[in-house]
N, C-alpha and C positions, 0 to 999 in steps of 0.2 A: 504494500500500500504506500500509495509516496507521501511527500510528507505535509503534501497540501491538503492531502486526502482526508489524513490526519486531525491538520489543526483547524480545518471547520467548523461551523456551528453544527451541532450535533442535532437531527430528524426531530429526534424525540421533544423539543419543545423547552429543554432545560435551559438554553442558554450557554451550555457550559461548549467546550469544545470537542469531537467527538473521540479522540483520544483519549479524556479522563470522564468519558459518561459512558456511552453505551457498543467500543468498542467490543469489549468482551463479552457481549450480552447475547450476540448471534440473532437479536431482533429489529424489526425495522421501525418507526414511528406511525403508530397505530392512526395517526392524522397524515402523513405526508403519503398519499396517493402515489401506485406504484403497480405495476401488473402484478406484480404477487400479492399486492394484498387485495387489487381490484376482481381479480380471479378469485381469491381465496373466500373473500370475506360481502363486497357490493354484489358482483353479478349475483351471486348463488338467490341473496336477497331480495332478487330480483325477478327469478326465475318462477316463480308461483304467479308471475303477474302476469307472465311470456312477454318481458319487457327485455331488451338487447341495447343501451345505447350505442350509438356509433360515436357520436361525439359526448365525454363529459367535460364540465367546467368544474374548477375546483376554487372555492372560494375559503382560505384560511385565516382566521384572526383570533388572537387572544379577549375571551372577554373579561371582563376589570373586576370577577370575583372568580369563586371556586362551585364546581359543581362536580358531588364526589362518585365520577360516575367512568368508569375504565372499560368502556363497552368491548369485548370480546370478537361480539360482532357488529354491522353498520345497521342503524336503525335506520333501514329505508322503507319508502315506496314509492307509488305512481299515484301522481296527477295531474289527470288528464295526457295530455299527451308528453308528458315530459315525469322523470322520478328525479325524488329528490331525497339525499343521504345526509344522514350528521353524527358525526363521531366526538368524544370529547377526550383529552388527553391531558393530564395533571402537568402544570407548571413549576416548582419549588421554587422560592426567591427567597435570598435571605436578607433582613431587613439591616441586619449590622454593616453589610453594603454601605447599604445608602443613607444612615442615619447615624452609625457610629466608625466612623472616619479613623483608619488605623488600626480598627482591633482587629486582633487577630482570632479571635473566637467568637463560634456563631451561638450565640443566644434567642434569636425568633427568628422564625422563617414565617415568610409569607405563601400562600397559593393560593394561584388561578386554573384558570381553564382553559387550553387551546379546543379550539374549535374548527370542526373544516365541513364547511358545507357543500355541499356534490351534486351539480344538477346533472342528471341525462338524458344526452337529446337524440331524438332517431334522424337528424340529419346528421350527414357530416361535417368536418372541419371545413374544409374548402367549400362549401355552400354555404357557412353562412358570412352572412353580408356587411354589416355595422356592429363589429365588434363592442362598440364602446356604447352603443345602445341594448345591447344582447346582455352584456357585462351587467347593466344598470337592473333594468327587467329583472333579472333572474339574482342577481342580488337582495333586490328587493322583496323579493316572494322568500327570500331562502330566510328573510330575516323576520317576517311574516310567518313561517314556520317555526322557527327557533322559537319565538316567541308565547308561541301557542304550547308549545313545550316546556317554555320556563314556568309558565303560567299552573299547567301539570305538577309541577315540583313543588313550586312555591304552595301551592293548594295541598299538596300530600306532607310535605314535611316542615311546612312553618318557617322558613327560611329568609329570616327576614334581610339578611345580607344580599338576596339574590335579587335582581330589578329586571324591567324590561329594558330590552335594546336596540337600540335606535343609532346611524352611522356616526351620531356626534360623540359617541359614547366609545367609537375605537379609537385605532390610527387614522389617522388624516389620509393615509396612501396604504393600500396590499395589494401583493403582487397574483395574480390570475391567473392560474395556469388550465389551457385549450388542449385536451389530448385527443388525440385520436385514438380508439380503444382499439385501433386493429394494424397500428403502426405504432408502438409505443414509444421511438426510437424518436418521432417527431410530435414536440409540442409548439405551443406559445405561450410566452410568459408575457403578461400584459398587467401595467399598472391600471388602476382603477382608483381614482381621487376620489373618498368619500363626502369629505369636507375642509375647510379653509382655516379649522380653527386649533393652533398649536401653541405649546409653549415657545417666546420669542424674548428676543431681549429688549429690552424698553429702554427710551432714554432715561438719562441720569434727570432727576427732578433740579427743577431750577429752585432759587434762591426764594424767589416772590410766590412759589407752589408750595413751597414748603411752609411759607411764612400764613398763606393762607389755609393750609391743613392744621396748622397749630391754631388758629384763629378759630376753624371751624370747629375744632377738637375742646377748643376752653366755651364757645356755646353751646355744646352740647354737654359740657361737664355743670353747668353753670343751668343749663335746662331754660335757656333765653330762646330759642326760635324752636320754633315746634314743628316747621316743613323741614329741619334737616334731617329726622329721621327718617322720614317718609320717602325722601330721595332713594333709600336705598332698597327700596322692594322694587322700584322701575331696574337696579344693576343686579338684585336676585332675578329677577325675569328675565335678564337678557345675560346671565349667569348661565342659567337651566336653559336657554333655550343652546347656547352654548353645547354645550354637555348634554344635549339630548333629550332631557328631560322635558317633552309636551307638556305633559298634562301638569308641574310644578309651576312653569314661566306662564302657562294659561291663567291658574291663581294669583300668582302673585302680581301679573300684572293689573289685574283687575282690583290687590289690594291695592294697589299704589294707588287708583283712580278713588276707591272710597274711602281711603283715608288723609287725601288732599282735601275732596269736596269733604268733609268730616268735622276735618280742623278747621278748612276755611270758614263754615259754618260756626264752629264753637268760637273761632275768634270773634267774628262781626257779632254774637251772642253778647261776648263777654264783653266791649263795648258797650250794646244797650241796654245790658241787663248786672246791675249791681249785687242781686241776691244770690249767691251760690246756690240754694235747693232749689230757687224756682229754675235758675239756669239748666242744673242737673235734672228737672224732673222736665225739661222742654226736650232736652237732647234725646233721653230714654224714651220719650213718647214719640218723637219725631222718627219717620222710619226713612231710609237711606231714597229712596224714589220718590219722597214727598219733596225732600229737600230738592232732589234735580228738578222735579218739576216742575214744584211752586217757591219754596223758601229760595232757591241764589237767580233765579229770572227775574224775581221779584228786587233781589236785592244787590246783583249784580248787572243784571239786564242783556241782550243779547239774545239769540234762536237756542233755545235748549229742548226742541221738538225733538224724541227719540223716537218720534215714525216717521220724521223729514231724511233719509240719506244722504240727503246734498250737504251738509252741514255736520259739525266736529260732533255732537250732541247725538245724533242719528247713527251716525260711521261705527263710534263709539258702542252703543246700545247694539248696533247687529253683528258686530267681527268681534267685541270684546266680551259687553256682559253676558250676551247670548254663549257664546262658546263656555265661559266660565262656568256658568250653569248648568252646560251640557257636562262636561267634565266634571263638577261635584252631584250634580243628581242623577246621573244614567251612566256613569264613567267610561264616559268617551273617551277616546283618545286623538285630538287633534293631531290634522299630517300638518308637515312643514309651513307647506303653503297660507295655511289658516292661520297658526300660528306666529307666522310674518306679518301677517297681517294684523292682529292681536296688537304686535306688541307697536307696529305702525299708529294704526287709526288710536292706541291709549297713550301713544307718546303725541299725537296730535290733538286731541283732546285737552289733554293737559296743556299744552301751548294754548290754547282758546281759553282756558280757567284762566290761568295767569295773567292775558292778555284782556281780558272784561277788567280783570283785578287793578291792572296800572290804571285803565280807564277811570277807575275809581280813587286815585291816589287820595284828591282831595276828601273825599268821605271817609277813606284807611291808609291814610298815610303812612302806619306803622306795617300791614301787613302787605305794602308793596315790595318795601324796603327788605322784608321778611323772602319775599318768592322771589326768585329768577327763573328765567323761560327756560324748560330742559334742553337739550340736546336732542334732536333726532337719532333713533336705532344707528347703533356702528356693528 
């Protein structure tokens, strides 16, 4: 064996090199697709269905917990005109790594999961046409599957560590590999870009950034503005939308909107009204749709019709609260697209509050002073 051969990363998913992992093991990695184990272990699983593909797609990623499951064989089948397989294969990480710098003794290990998902298709390699549209499709469905499987585990074993998964939740890029099952000799390995969102290095903060984060840091210790908490459920939502997580950035963006209007509300309260219990017992009676409707139209001024579309007030009501809703009463789960839009039309929204609110200076002088217009989604 030479000596490159050697010092590779080693099949099995460890990480390590295959020299001090599973050279002498005489086994192959129960994820890395291979004619012996596609012979041995997919077709056979296959073969009650009289399914044969001619071309599979092998789609592998690590997912970012542990699922303690060493399948023997490929849990496959067929649907519809195409099978699809998934194997999972234990990760070991040791955390002394990465958190204790220089020792030399392992004290916690970490583990995940490798995963390799296997579509099969009865056309062949050279037929088909748009690779990177084929890649996307069959990606999508494989994870659509997984899913429905995690969902199985999590249901049977309580497993609260285990979540659904969605592409923001892997690597940014995995590598594709296109075989032909009756030429094993020729593949294609082809990247496939999930998402744009990575760890990067940032500039150094300036002098005046710094000076304003300690500024913002003694109001909030001090409990002087009451919108700078609030700020930070619009960067949870686009935190989670980040990271994959739908159905979290659907919530929280939606709390950002009612506990703007919330506050804004209690403030202009707290202005008219000198008595604490009467104040406390308007806000408790007052339910969060009266205020949009009637109390800041009223007191604000401006289109706050949440059946007009054309308008921040409308946009709002049907891409944000409505989804929200759906997501905490029927537990939807928002695609991409919706959820773009979610966290859009509540970041424009919130530009129209604030925007009535300067109009107002004279009337709340204090609480103009108090809001700045957010930032649009980055």
């Amino acid at each position: 064996m030479s000596k490159k051969e050697r010092n590779r990363r080693c099949d099995c998913g460890s990480g390590k090199k295959y020299k001090n992992c599973c050279i002498n093991n005489n086994t192959e990695s129960h994820t890395q697709l291979s004619k012996k184990s596609y012979e041995k272990d997919y077709l056979p699983a296959l073969e009650k269905w009289n399914f044969e593909p001619q071309t599979v797609i092998e789609f592998p990623f690590t997912l970012p917990f542990h699922i303690p499951m060493y399948l023997p064989n490929t849990f496959s089948y067929v649907k519809g005109d195409i099978s699809i397989s998934i194997r999972f294969e234990i990760i070991e990480e040791s955390l002394d790594d990465k958190y204790l710098f220089n020792f030399n003794k392992t004290l916690v290990k970490s583990y995940f999961s490798k995963v390799s998902i296997v579509i099969g298709l009865l056309k062949k390699v050279d037929q088909i046409e748009n690779y990177e549209e084929v890649m996307t499709k069959y990606f999508d469905l494989g994870l659509i599957e997984l899913n429905k499987f995690l969902i199985c585990y999590m249901n049977k074993l309580k497993d609260d560590s285990v979540h659904y998964i969605t592409k923001e939740m892997l690597a940014p890029v995995i590598l594709v590999r296109f075989i032909d099952t009756n030429d094993w000799e020729e593949d294609n390995n082809l990247l496939l870009i999930l998402h744009p969102y990575h760890s990067c290095k940032k500039e150094q903060l300036s002098i005046d950034e710094l000076d304003d984060i300690i500024t913002k840091f003694t109001i909030i210790s001090e409990d002087v503005n009451p919108f700078l908490i609030n700020e930070r459920y619009v960067l949870f939502a686009r935190r989670y939308r980040k990271l994959g997580f739908y159905n979290e950035a659907a919530i929280y963006i939606q709390i950002s909107i009612e506990t703007l209007i919330r506050t804004i509300y209690k403030e202009i309260l707290k202005i008219k009204e000198d008595d604490d219990e009467e104040l406390k017992r308007i806000l408790e009676d007052t339910s969060f749709m009266s205020i949009v409707k009637k109390e800041l139209p009223h007191l604000l001024g401006g289109n706050w019709n949440i059946n007009d579309i054309s308008n921040p007030a409308g946009q709002w009501y049907q891409y944000v609260y409505k989804l929200r809703n759906r997501v905490i009463h029927t537990g939807y789960m928002p695609n991409f697209d919706e959820l773009d839009k979610a966290l859009y039309y509540g970041t424009e929204f919130r530009v129209f509050i604030v925007e009535l609110l300067n109009k107002k200076k004279k009337v709340y002088p204090k609480l103009s002073e108090m809001l700045t217009l957010p930032s649009q989604n980055k």
